[in-house]
N, C-alpha and C positions, 0 to 999 in steps of 0.2 A: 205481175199477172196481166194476161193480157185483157180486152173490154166482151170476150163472149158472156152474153147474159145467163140467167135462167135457175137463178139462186131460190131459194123455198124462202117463205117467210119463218121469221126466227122463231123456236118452239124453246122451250125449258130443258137445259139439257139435263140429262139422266147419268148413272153411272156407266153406263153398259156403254155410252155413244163416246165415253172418252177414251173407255178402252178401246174401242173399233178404231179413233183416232189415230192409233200406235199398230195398226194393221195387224193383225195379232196370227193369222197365219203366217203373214211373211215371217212374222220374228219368228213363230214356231219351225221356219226351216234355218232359221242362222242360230237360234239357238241348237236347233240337232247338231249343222253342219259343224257350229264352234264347241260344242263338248267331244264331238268324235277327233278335233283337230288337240284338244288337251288330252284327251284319254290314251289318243296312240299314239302322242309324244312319249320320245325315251325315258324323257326325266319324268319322276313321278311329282305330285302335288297334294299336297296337304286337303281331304276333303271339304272342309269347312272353307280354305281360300279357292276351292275349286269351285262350289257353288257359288261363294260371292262372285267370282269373276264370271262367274254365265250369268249372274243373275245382273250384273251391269254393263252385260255385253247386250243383254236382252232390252234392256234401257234404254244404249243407246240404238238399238234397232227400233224401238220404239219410236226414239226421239228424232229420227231420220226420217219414220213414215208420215210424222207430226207435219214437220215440215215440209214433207212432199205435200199433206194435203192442205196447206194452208196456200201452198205456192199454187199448186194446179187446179183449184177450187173452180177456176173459169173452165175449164177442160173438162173436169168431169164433171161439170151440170150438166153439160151435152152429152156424154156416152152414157150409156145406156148402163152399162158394165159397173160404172161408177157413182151415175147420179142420185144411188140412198146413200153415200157416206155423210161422216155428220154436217161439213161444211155446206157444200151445197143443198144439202137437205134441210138447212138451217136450224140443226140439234145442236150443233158447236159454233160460234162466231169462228171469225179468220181470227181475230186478234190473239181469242183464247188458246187457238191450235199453235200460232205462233211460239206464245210465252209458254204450252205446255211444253213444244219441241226445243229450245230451247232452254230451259229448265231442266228437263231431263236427260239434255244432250252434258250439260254442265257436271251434273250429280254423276252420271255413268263416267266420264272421264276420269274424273277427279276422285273417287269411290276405286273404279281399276287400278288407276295410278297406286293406290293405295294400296289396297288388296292382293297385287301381284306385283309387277314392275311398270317402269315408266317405258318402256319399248310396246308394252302390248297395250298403255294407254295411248300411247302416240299414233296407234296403227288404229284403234278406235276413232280417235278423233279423225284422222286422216278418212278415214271410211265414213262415217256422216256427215263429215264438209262433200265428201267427192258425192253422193249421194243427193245430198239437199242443194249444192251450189253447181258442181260440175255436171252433174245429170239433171234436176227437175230444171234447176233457170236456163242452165245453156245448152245441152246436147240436145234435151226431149226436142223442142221448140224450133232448132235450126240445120237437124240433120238426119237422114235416115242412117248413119251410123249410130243413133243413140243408143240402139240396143246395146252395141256390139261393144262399144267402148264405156258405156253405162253400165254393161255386166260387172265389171271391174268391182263395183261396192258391193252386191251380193254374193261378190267371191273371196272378199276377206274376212268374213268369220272364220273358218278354221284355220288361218294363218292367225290369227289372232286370239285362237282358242292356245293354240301350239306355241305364240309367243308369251302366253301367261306361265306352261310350263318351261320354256325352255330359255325364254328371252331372247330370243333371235328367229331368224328364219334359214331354216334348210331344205334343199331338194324336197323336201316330202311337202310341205306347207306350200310348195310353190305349185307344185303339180295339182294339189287339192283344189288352192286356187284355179288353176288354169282348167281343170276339172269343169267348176262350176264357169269359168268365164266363157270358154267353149261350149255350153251347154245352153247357157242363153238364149242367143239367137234364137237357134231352132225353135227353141222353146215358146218363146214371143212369137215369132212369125206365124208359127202352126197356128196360134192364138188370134193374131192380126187378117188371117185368113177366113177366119168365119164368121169374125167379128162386124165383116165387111165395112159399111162407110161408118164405121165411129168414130176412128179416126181423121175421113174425111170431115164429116161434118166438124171434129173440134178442132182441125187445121193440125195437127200433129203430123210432121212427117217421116213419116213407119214407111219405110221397103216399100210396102203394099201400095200409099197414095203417090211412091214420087219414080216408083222402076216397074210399079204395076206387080200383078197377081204370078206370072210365068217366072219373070226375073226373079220375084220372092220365095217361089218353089223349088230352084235352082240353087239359091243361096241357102236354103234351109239342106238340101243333099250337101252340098260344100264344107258347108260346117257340121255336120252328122259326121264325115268322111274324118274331116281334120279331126275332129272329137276324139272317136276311136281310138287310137293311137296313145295317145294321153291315158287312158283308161288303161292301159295295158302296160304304160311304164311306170305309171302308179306302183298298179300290183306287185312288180319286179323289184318293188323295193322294200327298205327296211316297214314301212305300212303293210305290205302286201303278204302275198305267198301262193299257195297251191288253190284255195278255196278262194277267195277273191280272185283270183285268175280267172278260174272258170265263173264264176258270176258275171266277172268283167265282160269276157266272152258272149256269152250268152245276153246281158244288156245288151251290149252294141251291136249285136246280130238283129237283134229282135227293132233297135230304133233307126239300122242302116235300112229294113224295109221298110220300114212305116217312111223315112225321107225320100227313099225310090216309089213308093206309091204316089206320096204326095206328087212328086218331081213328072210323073208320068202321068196326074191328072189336065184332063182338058175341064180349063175353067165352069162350059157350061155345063158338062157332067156334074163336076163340084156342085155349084151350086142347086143342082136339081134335085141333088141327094143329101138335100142341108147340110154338107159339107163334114158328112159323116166320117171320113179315113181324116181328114183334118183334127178333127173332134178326139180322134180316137189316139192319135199322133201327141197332142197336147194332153192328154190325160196322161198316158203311157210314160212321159219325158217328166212327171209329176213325182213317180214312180222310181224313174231309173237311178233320179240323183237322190232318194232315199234311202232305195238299195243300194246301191255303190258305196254310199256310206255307212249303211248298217254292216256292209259284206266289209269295211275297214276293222268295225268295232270288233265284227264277229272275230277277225283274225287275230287281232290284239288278244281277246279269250283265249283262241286256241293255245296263244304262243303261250300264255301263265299254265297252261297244263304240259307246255312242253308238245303239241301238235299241229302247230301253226308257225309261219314264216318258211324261210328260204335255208 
């Protein structure tokens, strides 16, 4: 960690502040995205081994955010966005976030291992190492790629939902991924945009402190663009069909404007208008990769009634 100050004095932690430790929204989207990647696998799974493996997938999404906040504690006493989590806020010690994230990075491994195969635990473990070590210690800290190649851990839950049923990985788990790893950026950026200097002040270098506001509007349309595409060969496959198609559609229509708004804003406008199509941008993108994945589960339905797929 690096020496930026601005730690809270230590308080008595509570129950509530250790689950906040485990980011509990994040998990709540890799849990969705990893039950929609075992549900619309081909091979079916036994429900009782199905829920244990989301429920130690969910673990180690826990055990990944532990660690995030134990590493970036210096970071986010200065943003604003971040500075009530427990560590900075001094409701959790670092040591404690440490040994919780680790602990429950252990349990989650070794529990999946068990519960399903050793392929969908090894792709767990791989995903909270890449997560706690290749993204908080080293990408966040020394490159404005972190987003883009730091997406990579929140895009393997449903490949890893889908290696619990199937033990491997095919075309469909890969897309999923590249689904959410394509969506990212955008995502972050729009977010990076209105957040203004929080990142400056914690030294973080996000797009927005090291290419500036124009360049990050520009790469947020780039990757909106490339996204698209993915989204639609999704649909075309054994996941997809006629109804996911058109949702498909319809999303990327709906986020390729919101990236050409952005793209066509002049900085001081932006900010004049507290950075409202911004705002509105990163909400929406909150959305699309819900939808997109509720519109997978939906087709899986359709298809057991014999009204869905290709």
């Amino acid at each position: 960690m690096s020496d930026i100050q601005g730690y809270s004095q230590p308080t008595e932690a509570q129950f509530g502040d250790y689950v906040a430790l485990l980011k509990p929204r994040v998990m709540s989207l890799v849990v969705f995205t990893a039950l929609v990647g075992l549900l619309v696998a081909p091979v079916g799974v036994h429900p009782v081994i199905g829920f244990a493996s989301i429920l130690f997938i969910a673990l180690g999404a826990g055990a990944s955010g532990a660690l995030n906040m134990w590493w970036d504690a210096d970071i986010d006493a200065v943003m604003r966005r971040t500075m009530g989590r427990p560590v900075p806020a001094g409701k959790v010690q670092a040591g404690e976030a440490l040994a919780v994230g680790l602990s429950l990075s252990g349990i989650a491994v070794v529990m999946l291992a068990l519960a399903s195969n050793l392929f969908a635990a090894g792709l767990l473990a791989f995903t909270i190492f890449f997560y706690a070590v290749v993204y908080s210690m080293w990408l966040k800290r020394s490159t404005p790629q972190n987003i883009v190649i730091g997406g990579a851990a929140g895009a393997f839950p449903p490949m890893i939902g889908w290696a619990v049923a199937t033990g491997g990985v095919w075309i469909e788990s890969v897309l999923m991924f590249m689904l959410i790893f394509m969506w990212t950026p955008p995502h972050f950026w729009a977010l990076a945009l209105f957040m203004k200097e929080d990142y400056h002040t914690a030294g973080v270098p996000m797009l927005t402190v090291t290419h500036g506001r124009k360049e990050t509007r520009r790469q947020i349309l780039i990757y909106t663009v490339l996204l698209a595409p993915i989204g639609i060969w999704a649909a075309l496959t054994s996941i997809g069909g006629p109804f996911t198609l058109a949702v498909t559609v319809v999303l990327n229509a709906i986020f390729l404007k919101g990236a050409w708004d952005i793209y066509r804003r002049d900085e001081t406008v932006a900010e004049g208008d507290k950075y409202l199509v911004e705002k509105k941008v990163f909400k929406f993108s909150l959305a699309y990769l819900f939808v997109h994945f509720t519109a997978f589960l939906v087709e899986a339905v359709l298809k057991t009634y014999g009204m869905g797929g290709w």
